[in-house]
DRENDO-1510 file (C-alpha; in Angstrom, 1 decimal, always signed):
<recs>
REC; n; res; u; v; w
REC; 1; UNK; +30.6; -117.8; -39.4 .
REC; 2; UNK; +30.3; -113.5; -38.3 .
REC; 3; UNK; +26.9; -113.1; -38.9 .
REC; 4; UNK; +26.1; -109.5; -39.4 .
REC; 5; UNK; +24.3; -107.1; -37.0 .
REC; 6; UNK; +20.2; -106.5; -37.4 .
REC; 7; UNK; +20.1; -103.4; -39.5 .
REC; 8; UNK; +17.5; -101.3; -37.4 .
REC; 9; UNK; +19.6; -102.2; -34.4 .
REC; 10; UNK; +23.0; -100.9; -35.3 .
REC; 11; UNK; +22.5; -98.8; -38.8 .
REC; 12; UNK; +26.3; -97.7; -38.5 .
REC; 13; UNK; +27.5; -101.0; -39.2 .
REC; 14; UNK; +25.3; -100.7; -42.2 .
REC; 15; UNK; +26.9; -97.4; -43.6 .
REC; 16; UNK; +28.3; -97.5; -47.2 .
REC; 17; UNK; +30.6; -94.5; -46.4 .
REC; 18; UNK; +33.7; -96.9; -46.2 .
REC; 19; UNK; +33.2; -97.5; -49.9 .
REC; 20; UNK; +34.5; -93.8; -51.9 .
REC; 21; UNK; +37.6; -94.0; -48.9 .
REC; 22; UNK; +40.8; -95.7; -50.6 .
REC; 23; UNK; +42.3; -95.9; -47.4 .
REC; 24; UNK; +39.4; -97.9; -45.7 .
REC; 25; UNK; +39.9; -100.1; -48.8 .
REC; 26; UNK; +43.3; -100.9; -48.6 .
REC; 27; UNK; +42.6; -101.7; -44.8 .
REC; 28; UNK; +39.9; -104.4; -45.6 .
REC; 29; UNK; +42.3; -105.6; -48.1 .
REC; 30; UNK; +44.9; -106.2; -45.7 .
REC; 31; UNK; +42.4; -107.9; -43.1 .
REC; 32; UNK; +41.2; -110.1; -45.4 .
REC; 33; UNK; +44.8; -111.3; -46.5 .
REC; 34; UNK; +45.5; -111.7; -43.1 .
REC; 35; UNK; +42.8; -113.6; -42.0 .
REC; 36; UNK; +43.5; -116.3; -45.3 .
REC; 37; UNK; +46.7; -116.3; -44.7 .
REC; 38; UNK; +45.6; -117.7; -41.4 .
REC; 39; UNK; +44.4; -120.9; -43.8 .
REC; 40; UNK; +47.3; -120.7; -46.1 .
REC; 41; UNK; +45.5; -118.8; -48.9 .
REC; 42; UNK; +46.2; -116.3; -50.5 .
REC; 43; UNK; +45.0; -112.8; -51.9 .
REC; 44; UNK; +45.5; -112.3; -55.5 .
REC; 45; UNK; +43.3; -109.3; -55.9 .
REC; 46; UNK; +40.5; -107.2; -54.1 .
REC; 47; UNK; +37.4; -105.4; -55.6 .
REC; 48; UNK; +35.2; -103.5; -53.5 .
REC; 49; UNK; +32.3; -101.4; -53.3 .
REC; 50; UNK; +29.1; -101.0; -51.2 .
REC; 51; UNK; +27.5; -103.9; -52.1 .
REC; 52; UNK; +29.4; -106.2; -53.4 .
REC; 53; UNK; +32.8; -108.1; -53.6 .
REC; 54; UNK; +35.1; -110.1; -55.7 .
REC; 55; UNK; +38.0; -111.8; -54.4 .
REC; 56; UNK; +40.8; -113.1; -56.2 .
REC; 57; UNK; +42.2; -116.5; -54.8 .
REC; 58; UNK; +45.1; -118.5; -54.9 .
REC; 59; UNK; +44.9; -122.1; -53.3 .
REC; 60; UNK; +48.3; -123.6; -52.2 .
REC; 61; UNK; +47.2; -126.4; -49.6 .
REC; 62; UNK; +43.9; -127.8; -50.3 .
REC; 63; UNK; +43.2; -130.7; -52.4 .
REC; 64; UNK; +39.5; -129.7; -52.9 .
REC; 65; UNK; +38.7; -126.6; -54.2 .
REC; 66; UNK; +35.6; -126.3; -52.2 .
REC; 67; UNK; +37.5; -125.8; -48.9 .
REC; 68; UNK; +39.1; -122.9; -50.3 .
REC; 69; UNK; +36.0; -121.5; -51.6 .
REC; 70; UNK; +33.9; -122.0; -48.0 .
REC; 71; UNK; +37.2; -120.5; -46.1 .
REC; 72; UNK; +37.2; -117.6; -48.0 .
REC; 73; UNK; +33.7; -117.0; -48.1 .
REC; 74; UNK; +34.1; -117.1; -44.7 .
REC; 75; UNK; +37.1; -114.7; -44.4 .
REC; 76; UNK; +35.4; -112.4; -46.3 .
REC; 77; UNK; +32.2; -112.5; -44.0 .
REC; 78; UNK; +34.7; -111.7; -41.0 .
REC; 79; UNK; +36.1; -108.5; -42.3 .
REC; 80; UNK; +34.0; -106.4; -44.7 .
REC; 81; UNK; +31.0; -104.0; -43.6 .
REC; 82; UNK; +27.2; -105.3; -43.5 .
REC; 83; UNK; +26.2; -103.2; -46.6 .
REC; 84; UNK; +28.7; -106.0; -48.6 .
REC; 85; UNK; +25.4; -108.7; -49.5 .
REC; 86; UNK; +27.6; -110.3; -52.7 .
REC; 87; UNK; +30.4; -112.4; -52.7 .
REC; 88; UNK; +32.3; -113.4; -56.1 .
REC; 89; UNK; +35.2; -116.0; -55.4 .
REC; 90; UNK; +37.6; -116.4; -58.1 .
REC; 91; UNK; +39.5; -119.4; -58.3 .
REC; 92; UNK; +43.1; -118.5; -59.3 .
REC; 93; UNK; +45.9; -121.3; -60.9 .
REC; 94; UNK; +49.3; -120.3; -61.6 .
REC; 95; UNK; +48.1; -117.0; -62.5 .
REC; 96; UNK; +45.3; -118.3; -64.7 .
REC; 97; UNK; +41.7; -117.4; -63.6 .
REC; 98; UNK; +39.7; -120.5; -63.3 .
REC; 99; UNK; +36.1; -120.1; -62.4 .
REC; 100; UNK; +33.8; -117.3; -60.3 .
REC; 101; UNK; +31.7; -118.6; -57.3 .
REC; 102; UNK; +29.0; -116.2; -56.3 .
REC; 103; UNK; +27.4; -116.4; -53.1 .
REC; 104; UNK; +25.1; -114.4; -50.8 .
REC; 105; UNK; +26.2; -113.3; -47.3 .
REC; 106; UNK; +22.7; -113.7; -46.2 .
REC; 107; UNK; +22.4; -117.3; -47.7 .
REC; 108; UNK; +25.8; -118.1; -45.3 .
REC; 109; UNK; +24.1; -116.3; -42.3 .
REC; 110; UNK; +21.1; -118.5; -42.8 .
REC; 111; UNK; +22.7; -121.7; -44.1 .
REC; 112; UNK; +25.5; -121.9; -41.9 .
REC; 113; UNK; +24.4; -124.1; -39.1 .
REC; 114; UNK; +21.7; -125.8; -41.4 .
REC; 115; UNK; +21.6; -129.7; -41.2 .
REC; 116; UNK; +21.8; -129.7; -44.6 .
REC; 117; UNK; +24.2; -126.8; -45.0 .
REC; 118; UNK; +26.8; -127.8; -47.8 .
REC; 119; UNK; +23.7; -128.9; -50.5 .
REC; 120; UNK; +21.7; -126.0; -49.4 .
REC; 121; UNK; +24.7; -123.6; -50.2 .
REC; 122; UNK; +25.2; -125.4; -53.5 .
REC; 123; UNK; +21.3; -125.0; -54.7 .
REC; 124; UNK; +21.9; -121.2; -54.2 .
REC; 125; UNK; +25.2; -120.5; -55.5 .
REC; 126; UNK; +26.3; -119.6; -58.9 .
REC; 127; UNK; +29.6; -121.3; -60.7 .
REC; 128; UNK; +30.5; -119.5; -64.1 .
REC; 129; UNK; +33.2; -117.7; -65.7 .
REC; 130; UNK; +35.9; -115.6; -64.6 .
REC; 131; UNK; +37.0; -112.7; -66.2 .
REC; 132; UNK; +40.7; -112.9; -67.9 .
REC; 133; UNK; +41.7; -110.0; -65.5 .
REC; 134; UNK; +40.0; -107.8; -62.8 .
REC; 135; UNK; +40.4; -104.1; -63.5 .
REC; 136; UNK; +41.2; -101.3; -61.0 .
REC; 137; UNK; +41.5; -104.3; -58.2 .
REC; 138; UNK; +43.6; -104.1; -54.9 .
REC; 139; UNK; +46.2; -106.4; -55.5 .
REC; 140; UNK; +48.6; -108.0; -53.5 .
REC; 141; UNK; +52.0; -107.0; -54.1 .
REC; 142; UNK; +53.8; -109.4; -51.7 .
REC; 143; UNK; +53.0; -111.8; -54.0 .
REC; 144; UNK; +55.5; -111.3; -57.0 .
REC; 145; UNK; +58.3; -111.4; -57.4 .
REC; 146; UNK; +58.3; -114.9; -55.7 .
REC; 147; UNK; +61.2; -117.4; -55.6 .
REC; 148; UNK; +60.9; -121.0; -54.4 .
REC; 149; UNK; +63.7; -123.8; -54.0 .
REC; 150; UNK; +63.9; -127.4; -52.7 .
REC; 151; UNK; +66.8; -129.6; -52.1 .
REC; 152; UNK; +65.9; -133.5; -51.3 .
REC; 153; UNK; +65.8; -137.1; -52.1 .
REC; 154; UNK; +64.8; -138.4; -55.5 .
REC; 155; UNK; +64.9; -142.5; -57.1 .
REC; 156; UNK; +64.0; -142.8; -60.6 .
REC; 157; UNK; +63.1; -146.4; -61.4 .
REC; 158; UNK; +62.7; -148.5; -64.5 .
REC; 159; UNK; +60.6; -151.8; -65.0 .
REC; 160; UNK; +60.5; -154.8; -66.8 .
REC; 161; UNK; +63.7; -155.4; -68.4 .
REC; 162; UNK; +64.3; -158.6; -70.0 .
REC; 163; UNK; +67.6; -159.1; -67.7 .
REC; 164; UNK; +66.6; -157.7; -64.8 .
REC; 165; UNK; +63.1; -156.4; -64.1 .
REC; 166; UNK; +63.2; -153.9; -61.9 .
REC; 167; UNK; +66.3; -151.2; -61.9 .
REC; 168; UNK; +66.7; -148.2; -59.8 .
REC; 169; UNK; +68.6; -145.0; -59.8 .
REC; 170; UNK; +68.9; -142.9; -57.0 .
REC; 171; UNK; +70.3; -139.6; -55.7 .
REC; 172; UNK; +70.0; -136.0; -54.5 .
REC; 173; UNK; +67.6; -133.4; -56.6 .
REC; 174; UNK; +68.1; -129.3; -56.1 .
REC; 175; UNK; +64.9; -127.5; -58.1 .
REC; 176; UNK; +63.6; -123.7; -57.7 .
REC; 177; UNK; +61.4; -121.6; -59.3 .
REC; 178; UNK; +61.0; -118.0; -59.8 .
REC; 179; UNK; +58.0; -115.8; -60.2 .
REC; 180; UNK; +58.7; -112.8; -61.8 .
REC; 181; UNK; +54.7; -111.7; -62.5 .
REC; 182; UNK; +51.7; -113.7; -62.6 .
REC; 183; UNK; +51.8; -116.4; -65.4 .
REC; 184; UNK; +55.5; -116.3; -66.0 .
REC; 185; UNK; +58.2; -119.1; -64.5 .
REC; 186; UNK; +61.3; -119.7; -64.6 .
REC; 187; UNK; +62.4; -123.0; -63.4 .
REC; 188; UNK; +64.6; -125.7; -63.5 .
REC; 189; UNK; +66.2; -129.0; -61.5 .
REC; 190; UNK; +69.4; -130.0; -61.2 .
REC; 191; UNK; +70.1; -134.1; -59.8 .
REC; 192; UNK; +73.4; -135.9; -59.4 .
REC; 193; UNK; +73.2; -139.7; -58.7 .
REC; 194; UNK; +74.6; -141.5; -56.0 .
REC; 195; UNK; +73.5; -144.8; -56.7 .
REC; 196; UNK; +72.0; -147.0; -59.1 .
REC; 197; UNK; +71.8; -149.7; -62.2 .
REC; 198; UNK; +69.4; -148.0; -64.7 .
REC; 199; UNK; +72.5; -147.5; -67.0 .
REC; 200; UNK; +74.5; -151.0; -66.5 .
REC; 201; UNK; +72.0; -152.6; -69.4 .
REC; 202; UNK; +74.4; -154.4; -71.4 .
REC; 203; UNK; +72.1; -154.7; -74.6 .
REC; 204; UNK; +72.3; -151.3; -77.1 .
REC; 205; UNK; +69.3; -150.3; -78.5 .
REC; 206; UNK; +68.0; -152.2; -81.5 .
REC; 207; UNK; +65.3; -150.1; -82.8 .
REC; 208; UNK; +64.9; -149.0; -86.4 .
REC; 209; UNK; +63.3; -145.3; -85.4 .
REC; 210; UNK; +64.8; -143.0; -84.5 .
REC; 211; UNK; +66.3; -143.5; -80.4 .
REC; 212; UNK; +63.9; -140.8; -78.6 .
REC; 213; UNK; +63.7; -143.4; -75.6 .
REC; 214; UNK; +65.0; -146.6; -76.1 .
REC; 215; UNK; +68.7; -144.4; -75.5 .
REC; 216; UNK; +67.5; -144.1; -71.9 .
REC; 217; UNK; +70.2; -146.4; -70.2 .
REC; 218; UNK; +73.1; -144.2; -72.4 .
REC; 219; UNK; +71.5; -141.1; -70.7 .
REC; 220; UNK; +71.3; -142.7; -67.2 .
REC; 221; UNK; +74.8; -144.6; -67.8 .
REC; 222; UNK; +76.9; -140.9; -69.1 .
REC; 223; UNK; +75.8; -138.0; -66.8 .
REC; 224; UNK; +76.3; -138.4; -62.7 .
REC; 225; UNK; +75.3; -134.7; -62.8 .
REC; 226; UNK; +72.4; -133.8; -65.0 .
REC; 227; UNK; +70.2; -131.0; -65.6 .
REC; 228; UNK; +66.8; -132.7; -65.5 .
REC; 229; UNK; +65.0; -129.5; -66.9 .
REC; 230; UNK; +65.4; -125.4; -66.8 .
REC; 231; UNK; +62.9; -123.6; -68.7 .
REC; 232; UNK; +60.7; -120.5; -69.2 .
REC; 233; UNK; +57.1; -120.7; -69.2 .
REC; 234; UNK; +54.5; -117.6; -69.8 .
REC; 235; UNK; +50.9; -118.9; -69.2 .
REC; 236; UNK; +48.1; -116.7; -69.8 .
REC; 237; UNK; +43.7; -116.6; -69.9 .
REC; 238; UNK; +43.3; -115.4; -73.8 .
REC; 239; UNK; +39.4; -115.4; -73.5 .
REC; 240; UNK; +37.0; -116.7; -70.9 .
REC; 241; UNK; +36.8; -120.1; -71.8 .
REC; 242; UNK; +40.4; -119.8; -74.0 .
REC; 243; UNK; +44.1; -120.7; -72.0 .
REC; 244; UNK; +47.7; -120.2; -73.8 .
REC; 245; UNK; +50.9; -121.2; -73.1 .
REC; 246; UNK; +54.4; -120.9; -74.0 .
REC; 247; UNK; +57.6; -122.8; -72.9 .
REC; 248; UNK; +61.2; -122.9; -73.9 .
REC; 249; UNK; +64.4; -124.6; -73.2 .
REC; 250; UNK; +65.2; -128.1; -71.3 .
REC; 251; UNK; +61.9; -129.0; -71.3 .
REC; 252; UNK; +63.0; -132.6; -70.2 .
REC; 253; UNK; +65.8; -134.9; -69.7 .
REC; 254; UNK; +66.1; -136.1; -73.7 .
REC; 255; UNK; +64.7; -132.9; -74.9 .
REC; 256; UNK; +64.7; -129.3; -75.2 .
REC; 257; UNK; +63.1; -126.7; -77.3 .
REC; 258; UNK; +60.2; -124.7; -77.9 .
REC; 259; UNK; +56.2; -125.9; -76.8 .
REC; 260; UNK; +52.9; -123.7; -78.0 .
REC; 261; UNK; +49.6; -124.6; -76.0 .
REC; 262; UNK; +45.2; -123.4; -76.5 .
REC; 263; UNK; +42.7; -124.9; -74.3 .
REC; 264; UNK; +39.3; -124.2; -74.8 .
REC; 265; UNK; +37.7; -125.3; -71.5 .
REC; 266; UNK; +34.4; -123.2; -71.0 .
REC; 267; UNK; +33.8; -123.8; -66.8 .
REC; 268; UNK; +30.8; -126.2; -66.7 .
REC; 269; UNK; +31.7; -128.1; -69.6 .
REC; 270; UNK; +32.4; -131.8; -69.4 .
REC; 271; UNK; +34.4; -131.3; -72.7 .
REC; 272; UNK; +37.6; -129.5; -73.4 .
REC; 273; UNK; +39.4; -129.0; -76.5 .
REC; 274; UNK; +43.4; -128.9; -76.9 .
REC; 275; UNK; +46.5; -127.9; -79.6 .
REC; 276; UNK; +49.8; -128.5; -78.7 .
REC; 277; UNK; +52.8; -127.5; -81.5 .
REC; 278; UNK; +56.6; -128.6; -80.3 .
REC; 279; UNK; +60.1; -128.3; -82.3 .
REC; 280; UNK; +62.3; -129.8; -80.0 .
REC; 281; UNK; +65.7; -131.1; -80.5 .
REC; 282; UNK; +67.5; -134.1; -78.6 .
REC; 283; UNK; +70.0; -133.2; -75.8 .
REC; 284; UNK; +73.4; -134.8; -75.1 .
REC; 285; UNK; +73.6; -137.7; -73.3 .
REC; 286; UNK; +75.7; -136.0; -70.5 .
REC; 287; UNK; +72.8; -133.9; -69.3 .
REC; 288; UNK; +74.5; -130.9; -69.6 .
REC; 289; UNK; +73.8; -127.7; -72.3 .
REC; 290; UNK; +74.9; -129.4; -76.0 .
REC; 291; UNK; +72.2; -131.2; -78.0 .
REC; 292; UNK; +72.8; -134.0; -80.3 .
REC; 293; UNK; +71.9; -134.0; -84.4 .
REC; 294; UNK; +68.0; -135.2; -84.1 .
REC; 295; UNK; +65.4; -132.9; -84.0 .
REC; 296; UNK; +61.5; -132.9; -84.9 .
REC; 297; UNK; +58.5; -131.4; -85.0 .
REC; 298; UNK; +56.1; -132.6; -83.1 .
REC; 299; UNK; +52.4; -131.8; -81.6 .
REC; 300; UNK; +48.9; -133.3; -80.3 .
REC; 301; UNK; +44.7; -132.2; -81.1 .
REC; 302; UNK; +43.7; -133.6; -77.8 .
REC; 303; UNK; +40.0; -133.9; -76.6 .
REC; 304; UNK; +39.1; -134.3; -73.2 .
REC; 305; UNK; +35.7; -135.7; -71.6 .
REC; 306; UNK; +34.6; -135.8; -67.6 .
REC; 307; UNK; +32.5; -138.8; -68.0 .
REC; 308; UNK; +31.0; -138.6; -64.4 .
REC; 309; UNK; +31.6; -140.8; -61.4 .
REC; 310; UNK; +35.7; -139.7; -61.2 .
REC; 311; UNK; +36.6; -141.0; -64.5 .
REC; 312; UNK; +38.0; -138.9; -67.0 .
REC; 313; UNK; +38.7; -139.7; -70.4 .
REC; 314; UNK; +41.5; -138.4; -73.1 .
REC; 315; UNK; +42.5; -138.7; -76.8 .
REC; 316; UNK; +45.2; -137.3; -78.8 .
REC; 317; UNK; +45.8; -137.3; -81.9 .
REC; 318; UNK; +48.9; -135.9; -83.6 .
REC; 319; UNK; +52.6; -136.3; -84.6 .
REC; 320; UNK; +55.3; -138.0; -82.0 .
REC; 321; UNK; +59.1; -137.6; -81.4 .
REC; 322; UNK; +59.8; -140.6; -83.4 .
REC; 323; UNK; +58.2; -138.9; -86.4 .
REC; 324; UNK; +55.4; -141.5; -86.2 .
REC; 325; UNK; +51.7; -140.2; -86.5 .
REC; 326; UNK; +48.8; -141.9; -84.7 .
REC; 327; UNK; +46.2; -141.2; -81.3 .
REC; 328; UNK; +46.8; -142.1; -77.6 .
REC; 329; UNK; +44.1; -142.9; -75.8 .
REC; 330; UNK; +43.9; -142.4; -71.7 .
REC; 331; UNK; +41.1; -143.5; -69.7 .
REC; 332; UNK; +41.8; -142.4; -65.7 .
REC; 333; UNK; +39.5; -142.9; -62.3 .
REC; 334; UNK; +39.7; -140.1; -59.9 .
REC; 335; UNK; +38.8; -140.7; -56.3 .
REC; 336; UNK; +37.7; -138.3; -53.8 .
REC; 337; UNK; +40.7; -138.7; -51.8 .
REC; 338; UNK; +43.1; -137.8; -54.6 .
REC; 339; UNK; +44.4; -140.6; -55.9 .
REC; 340; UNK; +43.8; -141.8; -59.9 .
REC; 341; UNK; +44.9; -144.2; -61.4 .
REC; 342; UNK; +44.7; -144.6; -65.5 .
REC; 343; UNK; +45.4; -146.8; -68.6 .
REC; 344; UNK; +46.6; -145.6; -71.7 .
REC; 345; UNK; +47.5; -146.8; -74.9 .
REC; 346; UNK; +49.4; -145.6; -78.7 .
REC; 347; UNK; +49.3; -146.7; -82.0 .
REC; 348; UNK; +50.5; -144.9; -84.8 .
REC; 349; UNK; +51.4; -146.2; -88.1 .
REC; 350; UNK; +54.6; -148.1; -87.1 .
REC; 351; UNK; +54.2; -151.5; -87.7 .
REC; 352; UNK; +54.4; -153.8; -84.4 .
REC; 353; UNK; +57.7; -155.0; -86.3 .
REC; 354; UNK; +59.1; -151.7; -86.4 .
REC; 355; UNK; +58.0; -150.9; -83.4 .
REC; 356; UNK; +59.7; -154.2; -81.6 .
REC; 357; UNK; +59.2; -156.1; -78.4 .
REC; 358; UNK; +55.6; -154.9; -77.0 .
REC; 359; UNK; +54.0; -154.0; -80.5 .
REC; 360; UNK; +52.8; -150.3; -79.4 .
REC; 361; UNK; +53.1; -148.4; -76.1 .
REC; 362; UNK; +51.0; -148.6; -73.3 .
REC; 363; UNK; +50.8; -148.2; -69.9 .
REC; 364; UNK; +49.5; -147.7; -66.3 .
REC; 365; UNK; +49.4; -143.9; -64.4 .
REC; 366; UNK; +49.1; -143.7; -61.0 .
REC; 367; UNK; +48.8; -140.6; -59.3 .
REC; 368; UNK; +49.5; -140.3; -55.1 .
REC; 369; UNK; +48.3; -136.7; -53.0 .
REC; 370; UNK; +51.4; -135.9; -50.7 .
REC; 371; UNK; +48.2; -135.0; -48.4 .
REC; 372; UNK; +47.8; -138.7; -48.1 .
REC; 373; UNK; +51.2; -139.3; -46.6 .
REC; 374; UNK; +51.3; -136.2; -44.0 .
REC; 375; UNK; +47.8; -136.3; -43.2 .
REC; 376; UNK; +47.2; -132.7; -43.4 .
REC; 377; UNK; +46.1; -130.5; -46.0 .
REC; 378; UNK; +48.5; -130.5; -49.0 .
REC; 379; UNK; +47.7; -129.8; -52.7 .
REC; 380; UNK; +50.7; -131.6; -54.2 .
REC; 381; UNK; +51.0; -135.2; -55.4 .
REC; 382; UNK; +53.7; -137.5; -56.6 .
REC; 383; UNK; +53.1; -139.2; -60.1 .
REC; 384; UNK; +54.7; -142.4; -62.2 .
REC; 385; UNK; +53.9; -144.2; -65.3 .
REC; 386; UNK; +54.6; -147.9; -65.8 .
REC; 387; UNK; +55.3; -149.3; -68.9 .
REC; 388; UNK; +55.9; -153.0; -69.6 .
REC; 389; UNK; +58.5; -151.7; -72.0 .
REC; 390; UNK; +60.0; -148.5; -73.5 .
REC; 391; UNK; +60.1; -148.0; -77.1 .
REC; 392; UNK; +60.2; -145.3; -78.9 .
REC; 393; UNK; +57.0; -145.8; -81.5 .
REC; 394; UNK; +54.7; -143.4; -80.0 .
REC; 395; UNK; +56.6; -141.6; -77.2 .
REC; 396; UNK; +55.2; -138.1; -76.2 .
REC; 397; UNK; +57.1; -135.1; -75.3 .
REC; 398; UNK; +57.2; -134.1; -71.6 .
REC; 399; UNK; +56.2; -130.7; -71.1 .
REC; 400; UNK; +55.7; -129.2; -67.6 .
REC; 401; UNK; +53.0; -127.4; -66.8 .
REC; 402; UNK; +50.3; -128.2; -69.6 .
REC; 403; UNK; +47.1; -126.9; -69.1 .
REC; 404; UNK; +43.8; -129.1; -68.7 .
REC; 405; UNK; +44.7; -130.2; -65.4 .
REC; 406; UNK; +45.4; -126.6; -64.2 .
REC; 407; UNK; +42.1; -125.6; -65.3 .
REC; 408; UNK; +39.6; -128.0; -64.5 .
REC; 409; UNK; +40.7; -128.7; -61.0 .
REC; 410; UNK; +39.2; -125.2; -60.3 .
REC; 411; UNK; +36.0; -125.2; -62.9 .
REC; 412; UNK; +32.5; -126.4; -62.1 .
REC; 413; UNK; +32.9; -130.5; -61.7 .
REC; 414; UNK; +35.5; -130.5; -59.6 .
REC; 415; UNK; +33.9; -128.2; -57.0 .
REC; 416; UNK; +30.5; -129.7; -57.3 .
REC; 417; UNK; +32.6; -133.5; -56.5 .
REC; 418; UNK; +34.0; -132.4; -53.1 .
REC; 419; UNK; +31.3; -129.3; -52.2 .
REC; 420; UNK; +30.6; -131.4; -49.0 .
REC; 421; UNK; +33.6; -129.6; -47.7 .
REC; 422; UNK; +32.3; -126.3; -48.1 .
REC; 423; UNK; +32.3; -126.1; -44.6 .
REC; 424; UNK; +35.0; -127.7; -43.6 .
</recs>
């Protein structure tokens, strides 16, 4: 922590000259990308002026919000003038804005090396809203456009068939992702198998609804070389506590089509509030462009509730692929160190006959941090559901990048839950 110099004793260091100089602006703009970039943040936007600051932030490696926070606080502290006393921290997600932390540079002078530094810091902080957009900012334009790709491993298992309960496919994934402007993505994967039995099930499908799922061994079985999803997605803050989103194309490996997301999420709310609309149609089993004759309408209310301690609770409510109406219900545990693991279950008004073997859907999520694997600082996580069996009463669409989780991992509960590593 730079601690500033006493005022009496060095009032140049104090001068507010800096502030009507674009120039000098620009400069402290590029010090203080440099010096996150040092921590593997990055700069979204700058706003200056004599007194005060507000820094947009987007965090790519850590897990806990927190540590972003405290490193750019600190970052900050490093590079601008004295006469800079406020500090407004702004949590960025995939260009949404999440939440605003507001701290004093004289409360992390004082706190800094206190025994009870990360609690004292908290009592005098503020967490609230973030503004949709930051007017007449310094941005950073290294930022966009921005193009990512991977090429690497991937096994796609299946549980608990009757003849065999546990089948594996396996092969080689390529995916990238381009960035044209904050909000907007345009991604998609590619995977051809090598190996595997997920498609040798000798038994067809026997269902009476409509074969959203229980097709899955055809899909596996007919296409070697898939596309597993390519999509556009625009993603956007509508209000300060509103979130939209927009996708459209091969949203997933049975389905493509067009997906309409609101959040209302306000930041130190324990509840959020959700609308998803879908018309999707079903793809061919090859995996390549052609789609088959079914398509639906389908769509979720969901509400959302942080019940405290790490576990986090979910219902929708709404219209599934099958055409079947009825609620989901999720209950998950988060633990500090990243991983969750959750319950869920559907009914909807398909009879357990209709339905078949199983009666209605239900399952177990689990939820791994790569972090945990590397053991270093690394925001990403690997995710699978198990199901005792797949039928297709009361199968969901898979849509990447839906909101809630995007937005509360920045808001006020999941900072407050890890603000021990403020420091860190």
């Amino acid at each position: 922590m730079k601690v500033r110099p006493n005022r009496a004793a060095s009032p140049a260091a104090w001068d507010t000259q800096w502030a009507a100089s674009t120039n000098q602006q620009r400069s402290l703009r590029d010090q203080v990308k440099e010096v996150l970039a040092a921590s593997d943040l990055s700069l979204v936007a700058l706003k200056l002026d004599s007194a005060q600051a507000e820094l947009r932030l987007r965090n790519d490696q850590y897990q806990a919000p927190a540590v972003a926070v405290g490193r750019a606080a600190r970052a900050l502290a490093w590079v601008l003038p004295a006469s800079v006393e406020t500090f407004r921290i702004v949590l960025v997600e995939g260009g949404l804005a999440q939440s605003a932390v507001t701290v004093r540079r004289s409360d992390l002078e004082a706190l800094a090396y206190d025994p009870q530094a990360a609690d004292a810091l908290l009592a005098v902080a503020g967490i609230g809203e973030a503004a949709p957009r930051l007017p007449d900012a310094l941005e950073n334009d290294d930022l966009y456009p921005d193009f990512a790709w991977s090429i690497g491993p991937y096994v796609s298992p299946s549980y608990f068939d009757p003849e065999e309960p546990v089948r594996l496919d396996g092969g080689i994934e390529a995916t990238a992702a381009f960035r044209p402007a904050p909000g907007w993505t345009i991604a998609g994967g590619l995977k051809h198998r090598l190996f595997g039995n997920v498609g040798d099930k000798s038994q067809e499908s026997n269902s009476v609804l409509p074969h959203v799922r229980t097709d899955g061994p055809r899909y596996a079985n007919e296409g070697d070389t898939f596309i597993d999803n390519a999509y556009v997605s625009k993603q956007w803050k509508a209000g300060n506590d509103l979130y939209a989103r927009v996708s459209a194309g091969y949203l997933e490996r049975m389905f493509g089509g067009v997906s309409a997301e609101l959040l209302w999420k306000p930041v130190s709310s324990n509840l959020a509030l959700g609308v998803e609309a879908n018309y999707v149609k079903q793809r061919d089993y090859d995996g390549g462009l052609g789609f088959l004759d079914y398509s639906v309408a389908t769509g979720h209310v969901s509400a959302y509730y942080e019940m405290g301690g790490g576990y986090h609770g979910q219902l929708d409510v709404g219209r599934y692929l099958a055409g079947d109406v009825g609620a989901t219900v999720t209950l998950t545990r988060e633990f500090a160190n990243g991983w969750k693991v959750g319950g869920f279950f559907t009914i909807t008004d398909v009879s357990a006959d209709d339905f078949g073997e199983g009666s209605f859907d239900k399952g177990i999520n689990l939820t791994i941090p790569i972090g945990w694997f590397l053991g270093e600082p690394d925001k990403r996580s690997v995710s699978t559901t198990i199901r005792p069996i797949q039928r297709d009463g009361g199968a969901r669409l898979e849509v990447p990048g839906r909101l809630y989780e995007q937005v509360r991992s920045g808001h006020r509960n999941a900072l407050e839950d890890q603000w021990s590593r403020v420091w860190e």
